[in-house]
Structures are given as structure tokens and as C-alpha cells.
C-alpha positions in Angstrom: 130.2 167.7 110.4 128.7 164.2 110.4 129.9 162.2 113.6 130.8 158.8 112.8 129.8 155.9 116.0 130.9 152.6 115.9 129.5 149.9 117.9 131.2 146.9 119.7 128.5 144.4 121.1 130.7 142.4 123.8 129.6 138.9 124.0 127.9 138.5 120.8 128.7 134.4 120.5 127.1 133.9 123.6 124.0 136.1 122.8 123.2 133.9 119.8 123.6 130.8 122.0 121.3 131.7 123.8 118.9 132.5 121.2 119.5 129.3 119.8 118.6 127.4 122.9 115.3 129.5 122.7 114.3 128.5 119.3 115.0 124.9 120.2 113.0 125.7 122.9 110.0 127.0 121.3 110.3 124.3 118.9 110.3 121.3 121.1 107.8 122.7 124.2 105.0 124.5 122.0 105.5 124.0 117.9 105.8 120.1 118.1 102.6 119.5 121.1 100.5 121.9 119.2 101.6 120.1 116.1 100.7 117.0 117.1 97.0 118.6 118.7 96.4 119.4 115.0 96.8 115.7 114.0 95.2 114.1 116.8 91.9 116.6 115.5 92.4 116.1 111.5 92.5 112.1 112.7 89.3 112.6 114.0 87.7 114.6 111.3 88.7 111.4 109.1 87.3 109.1 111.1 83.8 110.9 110.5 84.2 111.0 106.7 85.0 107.1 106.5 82.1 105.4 105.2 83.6 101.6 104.7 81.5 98.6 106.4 83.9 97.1 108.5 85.1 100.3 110.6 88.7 98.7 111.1 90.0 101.3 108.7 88.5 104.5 110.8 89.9 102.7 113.8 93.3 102.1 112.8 94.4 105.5 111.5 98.0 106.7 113.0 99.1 110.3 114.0 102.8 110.0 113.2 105.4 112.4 113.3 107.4 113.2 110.2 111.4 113.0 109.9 112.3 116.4 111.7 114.3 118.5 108.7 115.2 121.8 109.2 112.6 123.2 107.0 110.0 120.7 107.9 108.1 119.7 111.2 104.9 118.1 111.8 102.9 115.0 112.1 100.8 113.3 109.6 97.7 110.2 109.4 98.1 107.6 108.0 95.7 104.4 107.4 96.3 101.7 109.6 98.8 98.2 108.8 97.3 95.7 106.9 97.8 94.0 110.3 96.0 96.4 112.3 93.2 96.4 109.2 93.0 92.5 110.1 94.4 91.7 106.7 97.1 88.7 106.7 100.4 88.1 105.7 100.3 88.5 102.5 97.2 90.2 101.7 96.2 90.7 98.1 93.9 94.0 98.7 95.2 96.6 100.4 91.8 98.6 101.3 92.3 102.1 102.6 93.8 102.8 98.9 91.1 101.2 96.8 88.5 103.1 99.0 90.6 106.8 99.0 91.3 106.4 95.2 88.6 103.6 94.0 89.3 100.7 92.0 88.5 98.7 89.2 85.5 95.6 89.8 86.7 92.4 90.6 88.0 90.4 87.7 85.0 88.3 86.0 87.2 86.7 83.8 85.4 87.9 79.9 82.8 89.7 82.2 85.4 92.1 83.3 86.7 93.0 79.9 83.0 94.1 78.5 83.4 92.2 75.5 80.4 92.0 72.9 78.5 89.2 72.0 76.0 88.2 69.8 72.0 88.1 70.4 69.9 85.6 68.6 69.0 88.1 66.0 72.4 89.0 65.1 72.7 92.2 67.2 75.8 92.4 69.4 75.6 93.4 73.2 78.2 94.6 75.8 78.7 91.4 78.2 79.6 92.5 81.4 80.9 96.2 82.7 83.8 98.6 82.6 82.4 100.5 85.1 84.7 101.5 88.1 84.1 101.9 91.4 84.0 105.3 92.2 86.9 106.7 95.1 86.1 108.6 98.3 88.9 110.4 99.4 88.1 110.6 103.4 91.3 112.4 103.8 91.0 115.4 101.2 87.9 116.3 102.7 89.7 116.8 105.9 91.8 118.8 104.5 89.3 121.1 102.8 86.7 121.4 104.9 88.3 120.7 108.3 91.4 123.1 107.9 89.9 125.9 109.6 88.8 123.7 112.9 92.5 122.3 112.7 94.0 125.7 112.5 92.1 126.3 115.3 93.4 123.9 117.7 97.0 124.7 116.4 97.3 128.1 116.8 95.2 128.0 120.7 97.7 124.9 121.7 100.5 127.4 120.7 99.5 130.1 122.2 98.7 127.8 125.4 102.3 126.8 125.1 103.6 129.3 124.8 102.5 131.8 127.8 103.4 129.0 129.9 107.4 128.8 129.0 109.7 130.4 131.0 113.0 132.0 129.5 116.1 132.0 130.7 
């Protein structure tokens, strides 16, 4: 004869109240700090990779926290405001893009388009260039290379974080 039990948990609103305030817990006191450790490192591995002449863009990178969503929490870098760049109001060249993705040479009016011309023996030759100026990506390489230091520091700040909070 198979016995039949039914169970009656007394308090169960209250239980996942609690629960709630934990993961909000966890969330805010070790997730978000080791988070933001992560950044703070992947900021620095960037500033290493940044090969530019002026060294305002390594300077000027940001560690900002992204819009909290619940399926979504973290920080990112960013490159710095044309005002932090020393750029002014109303800056043509916006430089941390043309050196991550590269850019075209400056315009050189006919020079720029490569257009042909003739030689005194009636030959043609290419004028000026259509060559680009070739993009280095400072961040991507953070993210390749660096991802294991920056794991790393994530998962120690968490576990540091975590062995100190206290439950209720």
C-alpha cells in the first residue's frame, strides 16, 4: 500500500523574502565590486596596448558601469571625451575611433583620389595613394589576450567578497 504525504511549508512568502534580500545582497556587496575590479584591470591592459603619440588617449579611458538590467550587470571602458582628449568644441577628428578602426589619409584634394596622369612619353601613372591607414584595435586585444588575467581578478574579488558577508 503506497502511503501518500503531503507537505505544508508554513511561511513560504517570507522564506523567499528573505532569499530575495540575499540575492540583492550578493549582487550589490560582491558581483558589482568584483565587477568593477575586472574593469579597473582590462583598463589597464589597454593602456599598455595604446601606441598613439600624444598619450591623452591611454590617460583618459573610463571604467563605467552599464544600465543595471535584470539580465545584465557590469562595467565597461570607454575612450575618453573629446574634452578630456584635449579636442575642442567642435572637433572635426574624433581620434580614439580612427586609431581602433583606422581611417582613410587626409584629403589631398586629386592626390587623395589616385587619379592617373600622363608622363611625358604618353604612359599614365597613379598620382597620389588609396592607401589606408591601417587600425589598431587596443581594445580587442584586451579582450583576447587579457581575458584570462581579468577572469582572474573577478572570480578572487568574488570569492574575497564573498567569505566576508554575513547572512541574516
Amino acid at each position: 500500500m503506497a502511503s501518500h504525504f503531503t507537505f505544508t511549508v508554513q511561511g513560504l512568502p517570507q522564506v523567499l523574502a528573505q532569499l530575495q534580500t540575499v540575492v540583492a545582497q550578493i549582487r550589490t556587496q560582491a558581483l558589482d565590486p568584483a565587477l568593477k575590479d575586472g574593469a579597473v584591470q582590462a583598463r589597464g591592459l589597454a593602456r599598455s596596448h595604446i601606441r598613439s603619440r600624444s598619450g591623452r588617449l591611454a590617460t583618459s579611458l573610463n571604467v563605467k558601469r552599464l544600465q543595471p538590467r535584470p539580465e545584465r550587470l557590469g562595467y565597461g571602458v570607454w575612450s575618453g571625451l573629446p574634452s578630456q582628449l584635449g579636442l575642442g568644441v567642435g572637433a572635426k577628428w574624433y581620434y580614439p575611433a580612427h586609431l581602433h578602426l583606422g581611417h582613410a589619409l587626409p584629403y589631398q584634394g586629386r592626390l587623395s583620389r589616385g587619379w592617373l596622369s600622363r608622363t611625358r612619353r604618353g604612359g599614365r601613372r597613379r598620382v597620389g595613394s588609396l592607401r589606408r591607414v591601417a587600425g589598431r584595435p587596443y581594445l580587442r586585444q584586451v579582450v583576447t589576450s587579457g581575458s584570462g588575467q581579468i577572469f582572474q581578478v573577478v572570480s578572487a574579488g568574488i570569492a574575497r567578497r564573498l567569505a566576508s558577508l554575513t547572512f541574516p
